[in-house]
DOVEXDREN-229946 format. One line per 10 residues: their letters; for each residue x, y, z negated of C-alpha. Coordinates in Angstrom, 3 decimals. Example, Ala and Ser with C-alpha at 12.3 -4.5 7.8 and 13.67 -1.06 7.14 Angstrom:
// DOVEXDREN-229946
as	12.300:-4.500:-7.800; 13.670:-1.060:-7.140
END
This chain:
// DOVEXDREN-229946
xxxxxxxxxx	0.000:0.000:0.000; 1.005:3.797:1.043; 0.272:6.637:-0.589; 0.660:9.781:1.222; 1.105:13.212:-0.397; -0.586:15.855:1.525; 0.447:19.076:0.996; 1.010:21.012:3.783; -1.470:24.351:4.722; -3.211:23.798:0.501
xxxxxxxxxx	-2.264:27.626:-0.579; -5.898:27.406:-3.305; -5.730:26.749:-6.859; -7.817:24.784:-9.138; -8.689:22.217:-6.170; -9.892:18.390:-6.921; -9.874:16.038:-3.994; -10.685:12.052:-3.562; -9.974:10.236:-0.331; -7.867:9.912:3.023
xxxxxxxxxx	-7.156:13.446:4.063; -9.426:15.214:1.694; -8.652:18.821:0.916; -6.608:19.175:3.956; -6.106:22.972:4.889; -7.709:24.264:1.275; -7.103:28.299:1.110; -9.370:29.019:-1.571; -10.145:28.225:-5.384; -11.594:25.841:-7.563
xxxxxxxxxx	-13.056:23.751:-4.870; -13.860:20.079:-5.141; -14.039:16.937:-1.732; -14.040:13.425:-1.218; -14.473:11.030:1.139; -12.402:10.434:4.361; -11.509:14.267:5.631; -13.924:15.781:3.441; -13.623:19.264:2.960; -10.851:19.423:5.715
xxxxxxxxxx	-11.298:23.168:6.562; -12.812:24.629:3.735; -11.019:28.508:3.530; -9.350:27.825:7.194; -10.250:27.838:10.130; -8.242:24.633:11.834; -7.437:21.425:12.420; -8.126:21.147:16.348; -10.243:24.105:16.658; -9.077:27.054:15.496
xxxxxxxxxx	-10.873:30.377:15.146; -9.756:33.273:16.850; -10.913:36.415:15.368; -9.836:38.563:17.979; -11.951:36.944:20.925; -14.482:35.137:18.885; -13.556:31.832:20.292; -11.929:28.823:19.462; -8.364:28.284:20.198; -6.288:24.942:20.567
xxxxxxxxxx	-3.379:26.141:19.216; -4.947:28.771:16.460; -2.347:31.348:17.091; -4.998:34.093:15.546; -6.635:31.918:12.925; -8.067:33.624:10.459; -7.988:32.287:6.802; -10.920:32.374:4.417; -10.562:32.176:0.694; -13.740:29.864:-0.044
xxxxxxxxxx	-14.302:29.068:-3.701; -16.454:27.040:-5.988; -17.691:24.758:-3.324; -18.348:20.532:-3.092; -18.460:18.236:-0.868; -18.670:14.379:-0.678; -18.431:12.451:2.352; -17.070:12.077:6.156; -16.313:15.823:7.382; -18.952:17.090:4.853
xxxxxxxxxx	-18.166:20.874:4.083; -15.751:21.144:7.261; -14.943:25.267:7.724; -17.022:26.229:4.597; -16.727:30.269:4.475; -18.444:30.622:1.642; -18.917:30.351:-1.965; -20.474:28.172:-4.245; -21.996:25.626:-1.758; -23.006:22.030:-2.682
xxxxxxxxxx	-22.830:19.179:0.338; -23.024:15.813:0.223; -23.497:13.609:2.938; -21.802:12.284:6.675; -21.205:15.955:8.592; -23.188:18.163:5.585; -22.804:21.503:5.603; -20.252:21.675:8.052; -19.902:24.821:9.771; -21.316:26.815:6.880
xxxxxxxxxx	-21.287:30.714:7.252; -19.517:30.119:10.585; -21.986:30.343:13.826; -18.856:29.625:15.691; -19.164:33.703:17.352; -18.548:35.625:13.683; -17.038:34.803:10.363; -19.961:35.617:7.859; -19.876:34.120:4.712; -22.374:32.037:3.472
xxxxxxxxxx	-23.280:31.001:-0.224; -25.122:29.489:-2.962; -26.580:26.528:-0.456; -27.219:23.281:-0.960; -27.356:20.472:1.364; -27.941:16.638:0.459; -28.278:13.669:3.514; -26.357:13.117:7.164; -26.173:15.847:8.842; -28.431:18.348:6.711
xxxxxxxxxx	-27.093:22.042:6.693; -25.179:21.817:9.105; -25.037:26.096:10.822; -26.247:27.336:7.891; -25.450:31.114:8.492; -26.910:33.125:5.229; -27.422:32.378:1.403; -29.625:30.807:-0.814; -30.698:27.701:1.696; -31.479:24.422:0.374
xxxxxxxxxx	-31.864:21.007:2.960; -32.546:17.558:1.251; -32.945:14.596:3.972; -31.495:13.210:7.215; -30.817:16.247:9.643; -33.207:18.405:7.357; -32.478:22.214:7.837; -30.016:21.843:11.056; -31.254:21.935:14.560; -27.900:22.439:16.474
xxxxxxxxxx	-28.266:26.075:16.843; -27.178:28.553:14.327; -29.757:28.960:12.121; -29.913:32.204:10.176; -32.343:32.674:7.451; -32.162:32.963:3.271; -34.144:31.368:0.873; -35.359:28.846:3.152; -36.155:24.964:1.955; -36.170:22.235:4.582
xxxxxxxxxx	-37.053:18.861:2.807; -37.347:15.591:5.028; -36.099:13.776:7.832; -35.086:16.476:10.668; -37.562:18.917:8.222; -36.356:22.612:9.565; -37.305:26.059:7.624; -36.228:28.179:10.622; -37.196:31.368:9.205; -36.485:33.485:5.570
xxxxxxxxxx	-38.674:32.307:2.551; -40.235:29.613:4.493; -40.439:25.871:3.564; -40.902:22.564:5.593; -41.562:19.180:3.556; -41.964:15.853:5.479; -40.417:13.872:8.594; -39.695:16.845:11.568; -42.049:19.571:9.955; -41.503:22.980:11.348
xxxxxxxxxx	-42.190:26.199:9.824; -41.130:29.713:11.577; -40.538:29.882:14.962; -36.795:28.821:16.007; -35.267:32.054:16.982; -37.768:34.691:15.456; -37.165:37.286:12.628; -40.332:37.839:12.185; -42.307:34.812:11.552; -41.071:34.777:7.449
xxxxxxxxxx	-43.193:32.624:4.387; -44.467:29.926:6.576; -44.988:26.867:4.569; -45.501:23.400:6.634; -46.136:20.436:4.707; -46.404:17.001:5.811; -45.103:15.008:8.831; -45.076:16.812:12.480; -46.767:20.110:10.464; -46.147:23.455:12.032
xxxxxxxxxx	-46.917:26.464:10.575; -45.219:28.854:13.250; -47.362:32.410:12.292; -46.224:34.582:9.559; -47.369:33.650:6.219; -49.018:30.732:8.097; -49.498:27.181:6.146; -50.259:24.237:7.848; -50.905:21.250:5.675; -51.160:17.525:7.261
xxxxxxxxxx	-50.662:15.481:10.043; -53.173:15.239:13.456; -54.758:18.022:15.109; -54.994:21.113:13.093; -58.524:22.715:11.797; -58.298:26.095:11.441; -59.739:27.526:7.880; -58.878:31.401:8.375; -57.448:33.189:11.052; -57.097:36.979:10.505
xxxxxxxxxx	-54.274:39.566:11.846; -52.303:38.941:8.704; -52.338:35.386:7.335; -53.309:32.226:9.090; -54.509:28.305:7.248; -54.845:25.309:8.815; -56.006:22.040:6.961; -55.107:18.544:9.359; -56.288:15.315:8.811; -54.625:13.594:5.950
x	-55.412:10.048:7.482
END
């Protein structure tokens, strides 16, 4: 058995890592990883694909990387956390939370989210964000929004203050800054209006439908 020391590109303080290549590239403080390249990236931008913050792309070589001092984060898992720039994040999972507070064209940071299951979180470009469940709160697209819960399988909050609970509920409109506090409960439920609530599965009933707030009640069956 071989035990390799890694060392190289760690400048943070305070770290705790578990597992092959964990911690790899760690600029910032009190930070904790494992599992196999956990946490690879968090406070850096490298490791194949380097940020450069002069041209907002990513470069090979990372000639212009820029670093990020990340602190108070963990992560558990294959790549989970991967080019964290923020603080105090919590992921756990295959490929959670990676890409956090970096939409891959600015360097925002992004804190105090949580992300729990394969491939939840991943985007996340704002604070306060919490996605429990298989793909829950990621879509592939940079996905900027606060206080936003996505609970389920592939269960997406697109929008600020708005919550999705069940297999691939929606609620907010991908893309829009306007439709905020939609609440979507239930598998397939989309609540897509502002302040909208959709509750159920099948085709929707709708309760109330006036120029400010919009209910619909589905078939629970």
């Amino acid at each position: 058995m071989q035990i390799q020391q890694i060392t190289t590109n760690i400048k943070g303080a305070d770290n705790v890592t578990t597992g092959c290549s964990s911690g790899a590239r760690i600029w910032g403080n009190r930070n904790w990883s494992a599992g196999y390249v956990a946490s690879s990236n968090i406070g850096v931008m490298e490791s194949g694909a380097r940020l450069d913050v002069n041209t907002n792309t990513f470069k090979a070589d990372g000639a212009d990387a820029k670093v990020l001092s990340s602190t108070r984060n963990i992560s558990a898992d294959t790549n989970s956390g991967g080019f964290i720039a923020g603080d105090n994040n919590i992921a756990f999972g295959k490929e959670v939370g990676r890409y956090v507070g970096n939409d891959k064209t600015a360097l925002s940071k992004s804190s105090e989210n949580i992300a729990i299951g394969s491939n939840s979180g991943r985007f996340i470009k704002n604070n306060y964000n919490v996605a429990l469940g298989c793909g829950a709160g990621a879509d592939g697209d940079i996905l900027d929004r606060t206080k936003s819960i996505s609970q389920g399988y592939q269960a997406t909050a697109y929008t600020n203050d708005s919550i999705a609970v069940g297999s691939d509920a929606k609620a907010g409109t991908k893309g829009s800054k306007t439709a905020v506090n939609a609440i979507a409960i239930g598998a397939g439920a989309q609540a897509t209006a502002k302040d909208s609530i959709s509750v159920g599965t099948g085709t929707a009933h709708k309760l109330k439908n006036t120029s400010s707030y919009h209910y619909h009640l589905t078939h629970l069956n």
